[in-house]
C-alpha positions in Angstrom: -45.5 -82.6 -31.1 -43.3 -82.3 -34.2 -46.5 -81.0 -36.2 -47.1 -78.2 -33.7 -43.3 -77.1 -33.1 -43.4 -76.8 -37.0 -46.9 -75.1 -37.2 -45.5 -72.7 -34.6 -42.4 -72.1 -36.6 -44.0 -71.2 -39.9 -44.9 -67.4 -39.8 -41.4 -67.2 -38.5 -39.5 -68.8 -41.1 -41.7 -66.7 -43.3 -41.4 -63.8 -42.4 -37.6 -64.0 -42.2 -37.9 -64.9 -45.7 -39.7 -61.9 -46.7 -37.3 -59.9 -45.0 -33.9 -61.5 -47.1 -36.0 -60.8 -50.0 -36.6 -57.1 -49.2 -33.1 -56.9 -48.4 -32.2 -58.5 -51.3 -34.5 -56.2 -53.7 -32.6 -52.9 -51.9 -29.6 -54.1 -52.7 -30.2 -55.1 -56.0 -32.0 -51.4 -56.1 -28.9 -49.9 -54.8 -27.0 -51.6 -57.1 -28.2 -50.3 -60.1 -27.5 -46.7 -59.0 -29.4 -43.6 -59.3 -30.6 -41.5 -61.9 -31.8 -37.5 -61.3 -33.1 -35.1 -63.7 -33.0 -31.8 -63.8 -35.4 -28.9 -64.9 -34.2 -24.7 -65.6 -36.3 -22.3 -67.0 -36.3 -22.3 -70.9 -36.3 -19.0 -71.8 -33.9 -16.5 -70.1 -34.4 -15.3 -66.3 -34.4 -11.9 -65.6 -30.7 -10.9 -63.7 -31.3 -10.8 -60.1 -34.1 -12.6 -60.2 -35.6 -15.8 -58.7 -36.3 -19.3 -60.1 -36.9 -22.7 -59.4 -34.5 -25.5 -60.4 -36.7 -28.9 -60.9 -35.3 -32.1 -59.6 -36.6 -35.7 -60.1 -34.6 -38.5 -58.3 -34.8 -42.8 -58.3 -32.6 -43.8 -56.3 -33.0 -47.4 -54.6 -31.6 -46.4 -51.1 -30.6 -43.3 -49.3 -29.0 -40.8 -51.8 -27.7 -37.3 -52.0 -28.2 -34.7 -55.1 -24.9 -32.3 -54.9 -26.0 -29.6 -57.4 -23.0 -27.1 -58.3 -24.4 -23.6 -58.6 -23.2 -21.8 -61.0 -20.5 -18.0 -59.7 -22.7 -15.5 -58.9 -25.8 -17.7 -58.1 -27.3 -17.7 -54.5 -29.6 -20.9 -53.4 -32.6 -19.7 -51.5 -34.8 -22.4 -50.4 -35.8 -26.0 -51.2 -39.4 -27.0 -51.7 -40.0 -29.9 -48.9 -37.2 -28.6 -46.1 -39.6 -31.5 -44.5 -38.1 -34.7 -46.1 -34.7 -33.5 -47.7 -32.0 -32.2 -45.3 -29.8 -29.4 -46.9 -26.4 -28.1 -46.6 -24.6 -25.4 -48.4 -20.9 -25.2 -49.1 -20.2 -22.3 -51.1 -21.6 -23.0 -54.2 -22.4 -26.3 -53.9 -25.8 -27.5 -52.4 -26.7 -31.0 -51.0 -30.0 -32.4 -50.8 -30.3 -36.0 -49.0 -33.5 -38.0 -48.9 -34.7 -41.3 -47.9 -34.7 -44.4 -50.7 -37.7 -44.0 -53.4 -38.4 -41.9 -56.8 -38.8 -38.1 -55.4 -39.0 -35.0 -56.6 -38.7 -31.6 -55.0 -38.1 -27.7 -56.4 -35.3 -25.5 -54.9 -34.8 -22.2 -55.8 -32.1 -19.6 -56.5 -31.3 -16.2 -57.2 -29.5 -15.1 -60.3 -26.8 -12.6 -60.4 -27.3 -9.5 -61.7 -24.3 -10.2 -64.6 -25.8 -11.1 -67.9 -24.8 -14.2 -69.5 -25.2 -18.1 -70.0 -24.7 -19.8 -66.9 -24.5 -24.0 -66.2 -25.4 -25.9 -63.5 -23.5 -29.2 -62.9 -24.4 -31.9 -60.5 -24.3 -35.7 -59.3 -26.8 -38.1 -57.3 -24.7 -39.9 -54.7 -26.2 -43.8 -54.1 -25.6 -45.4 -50.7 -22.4 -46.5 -51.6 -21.7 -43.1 -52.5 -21.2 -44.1 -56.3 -21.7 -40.6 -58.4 -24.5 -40.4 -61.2 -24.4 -37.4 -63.7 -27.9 -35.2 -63.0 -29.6 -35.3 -67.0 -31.6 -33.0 -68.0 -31.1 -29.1 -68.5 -27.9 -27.4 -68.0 -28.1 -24.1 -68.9 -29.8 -21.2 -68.2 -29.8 -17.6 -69.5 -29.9 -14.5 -67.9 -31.2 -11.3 -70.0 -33.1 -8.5 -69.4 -36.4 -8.8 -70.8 -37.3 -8.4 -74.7 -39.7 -5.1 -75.1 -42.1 -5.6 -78.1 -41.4 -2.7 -80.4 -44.5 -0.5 -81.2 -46.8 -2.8 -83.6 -46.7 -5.3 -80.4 -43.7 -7.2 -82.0 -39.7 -6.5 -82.1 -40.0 -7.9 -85.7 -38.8 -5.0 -87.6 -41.0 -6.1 -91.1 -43.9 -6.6 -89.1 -43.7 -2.2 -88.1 -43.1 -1.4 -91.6 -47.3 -0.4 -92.1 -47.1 1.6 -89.1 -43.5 3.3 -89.9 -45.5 4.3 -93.5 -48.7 5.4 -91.4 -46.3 7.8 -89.7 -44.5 9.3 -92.5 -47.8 9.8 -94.5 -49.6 11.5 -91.5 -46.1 13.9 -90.8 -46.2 14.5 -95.5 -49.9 15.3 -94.6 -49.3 17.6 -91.9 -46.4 19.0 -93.6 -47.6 19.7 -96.8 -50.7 21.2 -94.9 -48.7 23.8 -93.7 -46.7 24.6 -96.5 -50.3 25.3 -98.0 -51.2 27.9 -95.3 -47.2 29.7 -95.4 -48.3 30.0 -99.1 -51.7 31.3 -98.8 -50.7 33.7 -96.4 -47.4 35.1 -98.6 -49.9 35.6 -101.7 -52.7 37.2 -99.1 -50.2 40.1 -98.3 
C-alpha cells in the first residue's frame, strides 16, 4: 500500500520540483537585470523626416524600455503594437513586454530644426531596477549633401571639368574676337 501511495505521489513531487526550479531560474534571471540596445540611423536624417529607432532587449522577467525623445521629436508608431503596450508622456515613451530577449522598431519624426540630437533611455526589470539603454545616442539632422557637378562635392575632384569650361569659353571667346577682327579689316 506504501509502494502505491508513493508511486501515486511521484509525478507530483516532480513536478513541483520543476516548478521551484523554474521559479528559481526567473528569479535568478531577474536578478541579474536587463540589458537593451539601441540603434539610430548613422548618417544624418533629413529634418522633418521619419525614422526608425532599433531596440533589442534581455530581460529575465517583465520589463519596461522608457526611451527619452529628444525636444522637438514626435514618436509615431512602434513595430509589434501586438506584444509591447505603449504610453507616451511628453517626451518620454514606454514600451512594456513580457520576460525574454525581444526586439521591436519604433519610429519618430524629426523636427524641422537642424542639429545633433540624443536620445537617453533605461530598461526597467521587474523590480523596477533601471539599466542604461547601450548602443547609439545620437543622431543628426541635416538637409541632404548635393554632389557638385563631376558627381562629387570634392572640390579637387571638379578641377578637370572647371578647366574643360574655361577652355571651351577661351575657345569661343577667342573665336569671336577673330570674326570682330575680320570684319573691322573687311570694311
Amino acid at each position: 500500500m506504501k509502494k502505491a501511495v508513493f508511486s501515486k505521489m511521484l509525478p507530483v513531487v516532480a513536478v513541483l520540483v520543476l516548478a521551484a526550479l523554474a521559479a528559481t531560474a526567473l528569479v535568478a534571471a531577474a536578478d541579474n537585470g536587463c540589458t537593451a540596445t539601441r540603434t539610430l540611423p548613422t548618417n544624418h536624417v533629413q529634418p522633418g523626416s521619419q525614422f526608425d529607432v532599433g531596440i533589442v532587449v534581455a530581460c529575465g522577467a517583465f520589463g519596461q524600455v522608457r526611451e527619452t525623445l529628444p525636444v522637438g521629436f514626435t514618436y509615431v508608431s512602434v513595430s509589434d503594437p501586438g506584444n509591447i503596450g505603449v504610453e507616451q508622456i511628453g517626451t518620454q515613451v514606454k514600451f512594456t513586454f513580457v520576460p525574454g530577449t525581444i526586439s521591436f522598431t519604433y519610429r519618430v519624426q524629426a523636427p524641422v530644426a537642424k542639429g545633433e540630437y540624443h536620445f537617453a533611455g533605461v530598461v526597467l526589470d521587474s523590480d523596477k531596477n533601471p539599466f542604461t539603454v547601450g548602443g547609439h545616442t545620437a543622431v543628426t539632422v541635416q538637409d541632404a549633401v548635393t554632389p557638385a557637378v563631376g558627381g562629387t562635392a570634392d572640390p579637387i575632384s571638379r578641377l578637370p571639368i572647371l578647366a574643360l569650361w574655361i577652355a571651351l569659353g577661351a575657345a569661343i571667346a577667342g573665336g569671336s574676337l577673330l570674326v570682330l577682327r575680320r570684319r573691322r579689316a573687311t570694311r
